[in-house]
VOPAGU-2260 file (C-alpha; in pm, 1 decimal, decimal comma):
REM VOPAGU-2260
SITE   aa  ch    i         X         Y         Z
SITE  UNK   A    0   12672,2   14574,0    1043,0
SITE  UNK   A    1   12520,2   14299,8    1295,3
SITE  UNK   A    2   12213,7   14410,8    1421,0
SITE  UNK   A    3   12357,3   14425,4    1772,9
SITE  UNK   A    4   12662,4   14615,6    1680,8
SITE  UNK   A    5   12665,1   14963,1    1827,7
SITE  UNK   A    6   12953,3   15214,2    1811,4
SITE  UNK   A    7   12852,2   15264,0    2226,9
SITE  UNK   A    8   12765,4   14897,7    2338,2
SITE  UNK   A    9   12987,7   14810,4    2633,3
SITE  UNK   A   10   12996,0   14392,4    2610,6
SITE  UNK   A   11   12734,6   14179,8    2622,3
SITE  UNK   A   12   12556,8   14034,1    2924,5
SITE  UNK   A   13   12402,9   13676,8    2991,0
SITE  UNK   A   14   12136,0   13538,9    3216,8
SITE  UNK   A   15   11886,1   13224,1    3128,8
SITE  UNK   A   16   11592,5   13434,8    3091,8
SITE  UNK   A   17   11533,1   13804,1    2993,1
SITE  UNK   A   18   11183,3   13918,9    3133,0
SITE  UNK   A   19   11024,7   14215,5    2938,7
SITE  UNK   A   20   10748,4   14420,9    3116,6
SITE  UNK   A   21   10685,7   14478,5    3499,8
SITE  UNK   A   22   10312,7   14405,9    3557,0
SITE  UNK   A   23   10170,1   14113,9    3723,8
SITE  UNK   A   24   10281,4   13854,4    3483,1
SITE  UNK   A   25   10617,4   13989,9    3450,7
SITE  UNK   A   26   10703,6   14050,6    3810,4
SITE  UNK   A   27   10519,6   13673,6    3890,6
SITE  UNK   A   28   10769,5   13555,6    3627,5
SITE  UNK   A   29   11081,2   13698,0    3829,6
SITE  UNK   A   30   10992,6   13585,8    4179,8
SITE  UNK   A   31   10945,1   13222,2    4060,0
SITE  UNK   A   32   11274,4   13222,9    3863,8
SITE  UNK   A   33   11425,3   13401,5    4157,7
SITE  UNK   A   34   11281,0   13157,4    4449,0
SITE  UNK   A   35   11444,4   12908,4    4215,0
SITE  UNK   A   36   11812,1   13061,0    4172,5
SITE  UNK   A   37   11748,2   13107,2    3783,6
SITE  UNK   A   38   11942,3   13378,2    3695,8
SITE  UNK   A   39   11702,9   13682,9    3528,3
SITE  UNK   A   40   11694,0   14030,9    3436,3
SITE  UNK   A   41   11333,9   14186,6    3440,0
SITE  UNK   A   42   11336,0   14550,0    3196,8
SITE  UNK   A   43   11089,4   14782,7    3218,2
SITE  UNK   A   44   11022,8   15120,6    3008,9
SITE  UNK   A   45   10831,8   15308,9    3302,8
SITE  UNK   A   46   11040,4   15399,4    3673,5
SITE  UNK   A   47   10925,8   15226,7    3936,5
SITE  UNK   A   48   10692,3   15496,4    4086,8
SITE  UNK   A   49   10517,9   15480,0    3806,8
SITE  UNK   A   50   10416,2   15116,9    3805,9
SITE  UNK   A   51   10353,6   15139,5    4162,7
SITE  UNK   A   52   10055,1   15384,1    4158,9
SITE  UNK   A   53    9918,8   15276,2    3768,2
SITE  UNK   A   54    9541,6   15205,2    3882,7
SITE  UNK   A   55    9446,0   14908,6    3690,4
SITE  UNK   A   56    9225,0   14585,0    3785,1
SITE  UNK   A   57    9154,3   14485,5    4131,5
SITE  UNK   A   58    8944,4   14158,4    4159,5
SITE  UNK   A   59    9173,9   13822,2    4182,7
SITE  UNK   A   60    8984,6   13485,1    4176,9
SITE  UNK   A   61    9065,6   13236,4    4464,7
SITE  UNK   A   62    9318,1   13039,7    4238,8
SITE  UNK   A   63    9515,5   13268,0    4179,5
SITE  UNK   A   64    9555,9   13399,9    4596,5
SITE  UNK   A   65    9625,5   13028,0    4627,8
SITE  UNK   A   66    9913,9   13004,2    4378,2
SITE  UNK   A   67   10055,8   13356,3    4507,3
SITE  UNK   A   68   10044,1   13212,0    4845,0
SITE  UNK   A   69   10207,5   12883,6    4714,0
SITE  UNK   A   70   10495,0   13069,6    4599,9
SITE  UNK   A   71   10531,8   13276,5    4861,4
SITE  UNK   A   72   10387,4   13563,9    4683,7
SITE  UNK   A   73   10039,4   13667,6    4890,9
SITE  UNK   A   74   10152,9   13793,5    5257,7
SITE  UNK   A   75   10027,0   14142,6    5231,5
SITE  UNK   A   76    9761,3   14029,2    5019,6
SITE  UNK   A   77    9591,4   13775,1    5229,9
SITE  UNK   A   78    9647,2   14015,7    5506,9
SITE  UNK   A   79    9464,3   14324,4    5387,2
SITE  UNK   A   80    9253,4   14158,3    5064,3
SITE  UNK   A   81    8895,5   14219,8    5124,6
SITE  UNK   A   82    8681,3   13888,4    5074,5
SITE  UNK   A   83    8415,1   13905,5    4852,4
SITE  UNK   A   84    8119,3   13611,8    4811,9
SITE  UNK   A   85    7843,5   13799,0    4662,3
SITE  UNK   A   86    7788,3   14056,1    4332,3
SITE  UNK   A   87    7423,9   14183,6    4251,2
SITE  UNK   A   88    7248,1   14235,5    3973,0
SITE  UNK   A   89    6985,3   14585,3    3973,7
SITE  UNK   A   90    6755,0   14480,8    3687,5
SITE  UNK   A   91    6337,0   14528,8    3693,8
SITE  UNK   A   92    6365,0   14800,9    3955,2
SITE  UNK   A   93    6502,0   14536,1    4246,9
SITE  UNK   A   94    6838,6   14436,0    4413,7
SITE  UNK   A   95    6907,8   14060,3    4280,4
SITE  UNK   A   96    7199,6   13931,5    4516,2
SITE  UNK   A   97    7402,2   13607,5    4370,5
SITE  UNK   A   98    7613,8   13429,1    4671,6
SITE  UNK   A   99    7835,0   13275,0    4501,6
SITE  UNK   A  100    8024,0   13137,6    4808,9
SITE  UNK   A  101    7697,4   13028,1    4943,6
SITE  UNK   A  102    7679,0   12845,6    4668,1
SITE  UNK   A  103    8047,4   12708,1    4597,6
SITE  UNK   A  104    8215,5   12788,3    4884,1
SITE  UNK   A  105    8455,0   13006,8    4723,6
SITE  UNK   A  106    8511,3   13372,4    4678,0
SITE  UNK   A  107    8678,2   13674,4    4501,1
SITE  UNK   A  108    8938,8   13916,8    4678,1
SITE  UNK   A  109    8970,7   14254,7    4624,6
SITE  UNK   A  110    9335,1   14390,6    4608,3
SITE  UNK   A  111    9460,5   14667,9    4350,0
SITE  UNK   A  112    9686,8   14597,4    4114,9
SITE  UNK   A  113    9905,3   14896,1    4265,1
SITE  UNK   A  114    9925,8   14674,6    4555,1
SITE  UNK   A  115   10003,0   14330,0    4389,4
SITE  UNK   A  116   10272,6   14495,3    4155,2
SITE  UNK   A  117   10434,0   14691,8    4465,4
SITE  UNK   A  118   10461,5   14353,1    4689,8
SITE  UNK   A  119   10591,2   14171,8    4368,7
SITE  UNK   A  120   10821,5   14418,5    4249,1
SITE  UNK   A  121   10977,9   14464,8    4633,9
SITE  UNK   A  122   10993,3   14062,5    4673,2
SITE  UNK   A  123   11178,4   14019,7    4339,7
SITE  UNK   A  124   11440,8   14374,8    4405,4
SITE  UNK   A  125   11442,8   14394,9    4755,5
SITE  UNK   A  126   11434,5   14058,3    4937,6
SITE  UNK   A  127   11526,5   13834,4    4631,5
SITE  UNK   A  128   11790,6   14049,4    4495,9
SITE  UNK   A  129   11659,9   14038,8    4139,2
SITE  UNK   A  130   11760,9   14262,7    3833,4
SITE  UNK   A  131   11522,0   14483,8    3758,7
SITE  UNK   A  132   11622,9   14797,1    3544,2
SITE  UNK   A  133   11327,7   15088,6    3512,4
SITE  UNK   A  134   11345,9   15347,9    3265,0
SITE  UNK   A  135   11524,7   15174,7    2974,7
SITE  UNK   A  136   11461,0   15307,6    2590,2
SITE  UNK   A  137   11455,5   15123,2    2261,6
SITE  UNK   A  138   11375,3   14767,9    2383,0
SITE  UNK   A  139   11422,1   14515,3    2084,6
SITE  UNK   A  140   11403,9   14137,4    2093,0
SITE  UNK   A  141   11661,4   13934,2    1880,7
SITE  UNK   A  142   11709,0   13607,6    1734,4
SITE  UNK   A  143   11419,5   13470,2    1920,0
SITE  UNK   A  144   11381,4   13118,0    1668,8
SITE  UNK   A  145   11776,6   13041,8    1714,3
SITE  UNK   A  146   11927,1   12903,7    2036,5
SITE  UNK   A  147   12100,4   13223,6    2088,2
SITE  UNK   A  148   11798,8   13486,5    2138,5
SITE  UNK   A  149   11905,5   13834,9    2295,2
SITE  UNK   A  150   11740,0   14145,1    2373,5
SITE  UNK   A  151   11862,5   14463,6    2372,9
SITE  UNK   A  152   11818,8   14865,8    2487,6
SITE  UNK   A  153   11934,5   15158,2    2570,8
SITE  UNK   A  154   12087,5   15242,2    2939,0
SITE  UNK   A  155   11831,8   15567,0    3049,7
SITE  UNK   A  156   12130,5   15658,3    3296,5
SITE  UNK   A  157   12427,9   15627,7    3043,5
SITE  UNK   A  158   12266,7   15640,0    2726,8
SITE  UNK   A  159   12517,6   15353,6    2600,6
SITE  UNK   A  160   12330,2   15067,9    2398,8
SITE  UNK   A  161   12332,9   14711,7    2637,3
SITE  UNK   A  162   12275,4   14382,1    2503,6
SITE  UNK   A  163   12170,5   14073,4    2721,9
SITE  UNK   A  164   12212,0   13753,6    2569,6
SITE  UNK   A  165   11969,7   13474,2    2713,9
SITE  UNK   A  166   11822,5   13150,5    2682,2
SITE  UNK   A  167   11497,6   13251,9    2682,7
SITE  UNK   A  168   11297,5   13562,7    2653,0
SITE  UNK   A  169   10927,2   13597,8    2855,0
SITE  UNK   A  170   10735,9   13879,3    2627,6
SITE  UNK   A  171   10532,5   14056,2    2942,3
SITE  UNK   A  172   10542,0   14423,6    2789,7
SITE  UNK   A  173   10171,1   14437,2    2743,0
SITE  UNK   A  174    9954,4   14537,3    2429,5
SITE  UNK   A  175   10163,6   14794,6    2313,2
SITE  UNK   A  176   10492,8   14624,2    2393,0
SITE  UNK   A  177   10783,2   14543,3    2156,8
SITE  UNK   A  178   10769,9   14112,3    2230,4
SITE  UNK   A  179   10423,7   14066,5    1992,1
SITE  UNK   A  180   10587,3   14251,5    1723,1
SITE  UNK   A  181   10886,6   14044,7    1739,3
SITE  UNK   A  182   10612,0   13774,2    1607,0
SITE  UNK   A  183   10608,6   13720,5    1255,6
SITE  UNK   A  184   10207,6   13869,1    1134,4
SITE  UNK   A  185   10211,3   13626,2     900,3
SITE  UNK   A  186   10247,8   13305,9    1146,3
SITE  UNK   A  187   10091,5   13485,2    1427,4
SITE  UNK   A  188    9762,0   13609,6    1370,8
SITE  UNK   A  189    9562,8   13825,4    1610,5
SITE  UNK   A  190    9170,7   13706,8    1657,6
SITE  UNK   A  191    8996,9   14036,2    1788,8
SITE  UNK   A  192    8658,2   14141,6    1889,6
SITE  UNK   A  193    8499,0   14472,4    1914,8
SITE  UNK   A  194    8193,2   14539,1    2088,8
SITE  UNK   A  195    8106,8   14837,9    1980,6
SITE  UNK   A  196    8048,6   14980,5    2309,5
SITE  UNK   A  197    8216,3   15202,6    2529,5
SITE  UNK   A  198    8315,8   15286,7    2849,2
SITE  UNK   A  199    8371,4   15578,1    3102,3
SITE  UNK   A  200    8602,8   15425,5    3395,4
SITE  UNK   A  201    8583,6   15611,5    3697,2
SITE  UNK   A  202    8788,4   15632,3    4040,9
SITE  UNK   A  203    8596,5   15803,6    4312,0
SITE  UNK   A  204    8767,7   15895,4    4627,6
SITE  UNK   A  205    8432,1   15783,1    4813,1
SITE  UNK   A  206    8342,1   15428,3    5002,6
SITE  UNK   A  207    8097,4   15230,0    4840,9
SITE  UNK   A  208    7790,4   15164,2    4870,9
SITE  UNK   A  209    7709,9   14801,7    4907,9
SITE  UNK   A  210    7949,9   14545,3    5077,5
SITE  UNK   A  211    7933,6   14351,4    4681,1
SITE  UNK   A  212    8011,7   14429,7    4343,3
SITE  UNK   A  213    7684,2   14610,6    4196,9
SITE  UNK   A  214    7598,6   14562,3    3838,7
SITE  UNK   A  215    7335,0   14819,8    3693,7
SITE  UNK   A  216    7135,9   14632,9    3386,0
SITE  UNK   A  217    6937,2   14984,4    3244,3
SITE  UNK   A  218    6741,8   15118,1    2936,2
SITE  UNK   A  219    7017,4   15366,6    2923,2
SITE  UNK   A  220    7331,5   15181,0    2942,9
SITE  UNK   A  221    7530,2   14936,5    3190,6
SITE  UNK   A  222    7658,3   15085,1    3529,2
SITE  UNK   A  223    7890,9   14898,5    3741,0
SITE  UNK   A  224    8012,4   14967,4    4149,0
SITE  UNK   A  225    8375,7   14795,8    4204,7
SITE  UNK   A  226    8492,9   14829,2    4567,2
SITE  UNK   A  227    8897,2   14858,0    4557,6
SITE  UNK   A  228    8890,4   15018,2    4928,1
SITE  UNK   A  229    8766,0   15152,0    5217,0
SITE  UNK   A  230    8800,8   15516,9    5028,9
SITE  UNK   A  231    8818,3   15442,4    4701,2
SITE  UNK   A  232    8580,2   15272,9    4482,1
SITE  UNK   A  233    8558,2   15181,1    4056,6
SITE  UNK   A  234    8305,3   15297,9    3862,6
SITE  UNK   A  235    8225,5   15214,5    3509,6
SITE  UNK   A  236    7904,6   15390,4    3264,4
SITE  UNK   A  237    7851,4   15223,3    2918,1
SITE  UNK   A  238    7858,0   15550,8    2660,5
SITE  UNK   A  239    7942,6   15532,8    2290,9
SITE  UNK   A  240    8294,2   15420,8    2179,8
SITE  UNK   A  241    8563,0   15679,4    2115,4
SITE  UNK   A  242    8341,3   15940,9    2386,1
SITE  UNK   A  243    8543,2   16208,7    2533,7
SITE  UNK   A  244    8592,9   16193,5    2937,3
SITE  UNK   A  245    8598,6   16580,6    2937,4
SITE  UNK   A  246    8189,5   16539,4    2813,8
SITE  UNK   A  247    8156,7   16374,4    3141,9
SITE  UNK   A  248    8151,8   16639,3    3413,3
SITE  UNK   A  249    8146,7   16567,6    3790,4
SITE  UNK   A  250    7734,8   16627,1    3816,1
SITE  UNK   A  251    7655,2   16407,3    3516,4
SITE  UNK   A  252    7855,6   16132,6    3594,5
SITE  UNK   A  253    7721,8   16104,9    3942,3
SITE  UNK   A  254    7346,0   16178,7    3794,8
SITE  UNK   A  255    7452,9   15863,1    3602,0
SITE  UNK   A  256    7525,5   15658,0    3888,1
SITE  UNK   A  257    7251,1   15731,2    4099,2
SITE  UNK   A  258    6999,2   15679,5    3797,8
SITE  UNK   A  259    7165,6   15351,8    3593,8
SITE  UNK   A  260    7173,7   15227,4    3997,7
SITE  UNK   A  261    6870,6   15285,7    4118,6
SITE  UNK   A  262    6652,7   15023,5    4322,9
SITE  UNK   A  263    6399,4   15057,3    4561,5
SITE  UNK   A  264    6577,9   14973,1    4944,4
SITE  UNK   A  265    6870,8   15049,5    4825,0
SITE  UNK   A  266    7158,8   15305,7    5013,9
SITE  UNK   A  267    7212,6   15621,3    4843,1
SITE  UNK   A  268    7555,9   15595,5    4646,8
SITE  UNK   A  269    7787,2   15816,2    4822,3
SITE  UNK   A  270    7980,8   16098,7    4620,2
SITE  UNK   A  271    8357,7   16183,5    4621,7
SITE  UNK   A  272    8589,9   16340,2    4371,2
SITE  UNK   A  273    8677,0   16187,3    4035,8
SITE  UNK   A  274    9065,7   16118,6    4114,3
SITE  UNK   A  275    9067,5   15921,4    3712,3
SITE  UNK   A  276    8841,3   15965,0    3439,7
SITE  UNK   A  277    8939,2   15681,7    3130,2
SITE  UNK   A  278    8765,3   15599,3    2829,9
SITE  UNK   A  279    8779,5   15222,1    2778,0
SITE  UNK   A  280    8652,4   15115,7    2395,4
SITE  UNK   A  281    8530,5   14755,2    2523,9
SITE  UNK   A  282    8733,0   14486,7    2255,7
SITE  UNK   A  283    8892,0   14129,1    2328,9
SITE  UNK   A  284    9213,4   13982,2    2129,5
SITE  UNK   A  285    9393,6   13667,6    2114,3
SITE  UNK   A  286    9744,0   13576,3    1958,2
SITE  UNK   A  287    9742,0   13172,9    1874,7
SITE  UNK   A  288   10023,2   13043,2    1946,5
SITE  UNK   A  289   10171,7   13273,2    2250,2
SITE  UNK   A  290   10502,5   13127,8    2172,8
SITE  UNK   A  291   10770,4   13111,5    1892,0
SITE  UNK   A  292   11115,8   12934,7    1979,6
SITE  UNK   A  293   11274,1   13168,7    2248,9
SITE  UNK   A  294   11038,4   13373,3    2274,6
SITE  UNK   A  295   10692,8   13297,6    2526,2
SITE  UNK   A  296   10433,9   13629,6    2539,2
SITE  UNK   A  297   10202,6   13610,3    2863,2
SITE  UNK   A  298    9928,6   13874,1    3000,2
SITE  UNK   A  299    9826,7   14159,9    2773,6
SITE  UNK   A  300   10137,6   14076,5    2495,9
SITE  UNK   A  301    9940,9   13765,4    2459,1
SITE  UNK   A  302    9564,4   13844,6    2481,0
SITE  UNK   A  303    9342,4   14118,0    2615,1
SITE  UNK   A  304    8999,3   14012,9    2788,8
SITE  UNK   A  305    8775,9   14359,6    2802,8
SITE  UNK   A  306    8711,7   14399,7    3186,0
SITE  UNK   A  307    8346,7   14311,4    3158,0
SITE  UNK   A  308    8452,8   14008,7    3368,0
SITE  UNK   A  309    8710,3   14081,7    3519,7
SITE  UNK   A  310    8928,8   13833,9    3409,5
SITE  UNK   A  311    9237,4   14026,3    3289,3
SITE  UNK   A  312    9507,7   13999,8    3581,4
SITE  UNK   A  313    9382,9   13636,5    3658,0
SITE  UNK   A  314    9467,7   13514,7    3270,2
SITE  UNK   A  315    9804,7   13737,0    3377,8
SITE  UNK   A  316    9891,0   13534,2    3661,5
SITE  UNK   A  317    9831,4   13208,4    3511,1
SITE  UNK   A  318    9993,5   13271,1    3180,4
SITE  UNK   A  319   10285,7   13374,9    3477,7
SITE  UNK   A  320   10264,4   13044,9    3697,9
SITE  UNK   A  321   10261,3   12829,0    3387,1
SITE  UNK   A  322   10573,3   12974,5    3208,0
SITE  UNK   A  323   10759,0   13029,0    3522,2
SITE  UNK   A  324   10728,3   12694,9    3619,0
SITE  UNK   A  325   10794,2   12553,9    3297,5
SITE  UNK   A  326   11131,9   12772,6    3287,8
SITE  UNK   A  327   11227,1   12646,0    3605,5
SITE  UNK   A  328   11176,4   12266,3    3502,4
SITE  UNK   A  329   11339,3   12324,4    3233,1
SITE  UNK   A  330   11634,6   12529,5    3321,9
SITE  UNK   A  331   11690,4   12300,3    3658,6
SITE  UNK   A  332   11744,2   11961,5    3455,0
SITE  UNK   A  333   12077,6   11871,1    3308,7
SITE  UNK   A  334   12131,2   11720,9    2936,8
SITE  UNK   A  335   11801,0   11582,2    2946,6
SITE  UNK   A  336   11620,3   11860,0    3074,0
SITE  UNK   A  337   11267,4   11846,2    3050,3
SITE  UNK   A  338   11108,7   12092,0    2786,7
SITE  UNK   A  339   10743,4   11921,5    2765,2
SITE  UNK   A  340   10584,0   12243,2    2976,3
SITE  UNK   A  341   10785,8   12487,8    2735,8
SITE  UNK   A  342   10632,2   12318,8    2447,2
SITE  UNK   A  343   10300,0   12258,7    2616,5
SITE  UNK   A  344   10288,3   12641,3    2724,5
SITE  UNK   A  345   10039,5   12812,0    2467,8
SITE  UNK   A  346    9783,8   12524,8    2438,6
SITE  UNK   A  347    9747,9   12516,0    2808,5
SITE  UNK   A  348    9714,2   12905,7    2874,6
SITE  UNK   A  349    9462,7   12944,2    2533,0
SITE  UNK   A  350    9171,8   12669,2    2698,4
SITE  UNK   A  351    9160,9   12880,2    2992,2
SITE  UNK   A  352    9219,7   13236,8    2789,2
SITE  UNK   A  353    8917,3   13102,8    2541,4
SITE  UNK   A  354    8681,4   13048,3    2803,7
SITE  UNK   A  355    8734,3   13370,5    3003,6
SITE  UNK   A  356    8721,8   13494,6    2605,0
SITE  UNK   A  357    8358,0   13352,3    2538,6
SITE  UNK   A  358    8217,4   13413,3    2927,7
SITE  UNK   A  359    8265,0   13794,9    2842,1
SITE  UNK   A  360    8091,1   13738,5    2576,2
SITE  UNK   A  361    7816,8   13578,5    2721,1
SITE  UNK   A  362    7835,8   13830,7    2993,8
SITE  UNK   A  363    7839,8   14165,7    2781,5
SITE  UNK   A  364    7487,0   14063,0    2632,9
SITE  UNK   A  365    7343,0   14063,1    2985,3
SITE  UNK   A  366    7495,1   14367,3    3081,4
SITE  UNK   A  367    7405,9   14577,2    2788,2
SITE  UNK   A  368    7173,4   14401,8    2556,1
SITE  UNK   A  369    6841,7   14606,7    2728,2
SITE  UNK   A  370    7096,9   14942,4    2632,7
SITE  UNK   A  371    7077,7   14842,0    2259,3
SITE  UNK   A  372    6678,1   14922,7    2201,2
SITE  UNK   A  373    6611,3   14587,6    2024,6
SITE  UNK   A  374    6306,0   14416,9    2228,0
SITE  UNK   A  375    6415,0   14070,0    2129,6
SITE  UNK   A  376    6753,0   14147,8    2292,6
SITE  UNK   A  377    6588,0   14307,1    2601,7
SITE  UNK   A  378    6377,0   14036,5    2619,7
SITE  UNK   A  379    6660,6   13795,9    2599,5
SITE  UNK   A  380    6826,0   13971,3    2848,5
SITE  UNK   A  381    6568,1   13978,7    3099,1
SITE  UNK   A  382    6577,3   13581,3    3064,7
SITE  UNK   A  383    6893,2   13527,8    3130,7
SITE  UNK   A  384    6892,5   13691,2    3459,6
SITE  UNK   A  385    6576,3   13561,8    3563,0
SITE  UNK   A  386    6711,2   13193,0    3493,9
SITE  UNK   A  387    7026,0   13317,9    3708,6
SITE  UNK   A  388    6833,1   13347,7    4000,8
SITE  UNK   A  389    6560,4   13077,4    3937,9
SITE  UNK   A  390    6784,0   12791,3    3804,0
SITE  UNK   A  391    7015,1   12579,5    4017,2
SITE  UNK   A  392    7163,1   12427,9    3745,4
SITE  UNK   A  393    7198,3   12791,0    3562,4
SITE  UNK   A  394    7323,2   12970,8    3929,3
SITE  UNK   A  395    7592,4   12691,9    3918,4
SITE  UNK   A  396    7733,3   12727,4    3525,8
SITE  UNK   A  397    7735,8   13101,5    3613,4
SITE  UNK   A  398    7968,4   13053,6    3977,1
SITE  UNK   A  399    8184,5   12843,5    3819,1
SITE  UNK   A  400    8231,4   13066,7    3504,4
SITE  UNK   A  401    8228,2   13393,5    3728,2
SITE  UNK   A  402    8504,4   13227,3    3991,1
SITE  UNK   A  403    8767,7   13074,2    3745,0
SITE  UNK   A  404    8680,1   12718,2    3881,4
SITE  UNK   A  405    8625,3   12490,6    3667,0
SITE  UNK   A  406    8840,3   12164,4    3685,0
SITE  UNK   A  407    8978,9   12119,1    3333,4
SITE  UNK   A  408    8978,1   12392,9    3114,0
């Protein structure tokens, strides 16, 4: 029997591209293909409410507002973002503030990924009229190195078995998703990198402190303050890999805080309830190439930065703006429609996703080298951040690194 064949599969469907996954990349995907008249279908295993409130990352480099906002894709966000142009550093008992718009004139915003997902998945459903369909089962990719790829699942409100046949398939569907497997292990290797580190992530339903990012460099482990709101801030506490969240109760995690955070001059953190206790084990992946005939992976499917920089939704959203517009040039042209973007796709989106890849790197060692209790490495910590703040040359590597803005990647 053909691998499609199912004694309850009503007949098959067509669009140009099949979308699977409705994060940031996904969704970015739609809208461009959408604003374009490309016909698409976006599927998605969770409902819509649940995508909607998933707390994930929240900092979004410049660029990447910019290409939202060239697309037409950053109303509410440039609207209610908070601008940041500052992080600091707590190292050596002191507050060490790095303006990085000071120094380059550009900044990070602040805006959930609740709140990016919700305005994209509204745009593409609501005001482009896209296909979106939440809640579907069994999700398998087919015939992805033929010119004939399909993908299909099963209906969550009919239980029948659907089939869409497309011309190409955008693998969005994260780490876990079905579109990496469809790769061949053999051709597709994955490159990965444990730390060896864990750790706790935290949502407090409290403001926070500082105005800035804050970035605790202690004996005892890493500490990090995220602002996401005016009521809800990120935390994150290095602690052994594989820890348990339930070891973490609400008076040792805030004893934490206050200790890994402490500087003299500084405000007193303020304490809220823990609305999401996570245990992160800190590790960074590749897959080289992200593409294989039909099929292109982007985001997560592709490659997972640990969020030691930050950098995860940003390598989302350009994976996203470089496939979708490569779709669209192709899919617009006639008989000699122009595939050079298609083909060009993985080699342009791996410079950028290898230097995000070796900046956590470098970063990781500053923020928990003094945790490991090797003197050379706290030493070689320590110099790092004093050349941060006493270098020119070493302030400006670190912006551009830190901001995403390098020219050529």
């Amino acid at each position: 029997m053909n691998p499609l064949q199912h004694p309850n599969t009503p007949a098959p469907q067509r669009v140009s591209v099949v979308v699977v996954g409705a994060g940031p990349a996904g969704l970015t995907i739609g809208n461009i293909l959408r604003r374009a008249g490309i016909d698409c279908v976006v599927l998605e295993t969770e409902t819509r409410e649940f995508i909607e409130q998933r707390p994930r990352a929240g900092v979004i480099e410049e660029w990447a507002v910019r290409a939202l906002e060239e697309r037409g894709l950053a109303e509410n966000l440039l609207r209610e973002a908070q601008r940041h142009t500052a992080c600091e550093f707590r190292f050596d008992g002191r507050q060490h503030r790095f303006s990085y718009s000071e120094l380059t004139g550009r900044n990070h915003y602040i805006y959930p990924q609740t709140l990016l997902v919700t305005d994209l998945v509204r745009e593409y459903a609501d005001v482009r009229g896209g296909d979106v369909r939440f809640g579907v089962r069994d999700v398998q990719v087919h015939g992805i190195d033929t010119d004939q790829p399909s993908v299909s699942y099963t209906c969550p409100q009919s239980g029948q078995h659907q089939v869409i046949h497309c011309d190409f398939v955008a693998g969005c569907d994260g780490a876990r998703g079905v579109t990496r497997r469809a790769l061949p292990a053999d051709r597709f290797p994955v490159a990965r990198h444990d730390y060896g580190i864990g750790w706790l992530a935290l949502l407090a339903e409290a403001p926070a402190s500082s105005d800035c990012v804050l970035l605790g460099i202690h004996q005892d482990g890493f500490a990090g303050q995220m602002p996401r709101s005016p009521e809800v801030t990120r935390y994150y506490l290095q602690c052994p890999p594989g820890d348990d969240p339930e070891n973490w109760s609400h008076e040792r995690v805030w004893a934490e805080l206050r200790r890994r955070l402490a500087v003299d001059g500084a405000p007193e953190l303020v304490e809220g309830r823990l609305i999401e206790k996570r245990m992160l084990d800190m590790h960074d992946y590749v897959v080289e190439p992200m593409a294989s005939g039909r099929l292109f992976l982007a985001g997560d499917a592709a490659h997972l930065v640990a969020p030691i920089a930050a950098k995860g939704m940003n390598l989302a959203l350009h994976d996203a703006f470089l496939l979708g517009d490569a779709l669209v040039a192709h899919l617009t042209q006639e008989a000699d429609s122009d595939s050079s973007g298609l083909e060009s796709y993985s080699e342009a989106c791996l410079r950028r996703v290898w230097d995000y890849q070796e900046f956590s790197q470098w970063l990781s060692e500053v923020y928990h080298g003094a945790a490991t209790g090797e003197p050379f490495r706290t030493g070689t910590t320590l110099a790092r951040l004093r050349r941060l703040f006493s270098s020119p040359v070493a302030a400006a590597a670190f912006a551009e690194q830190y901001l995403g803005t390098a020219e050529r990647y």
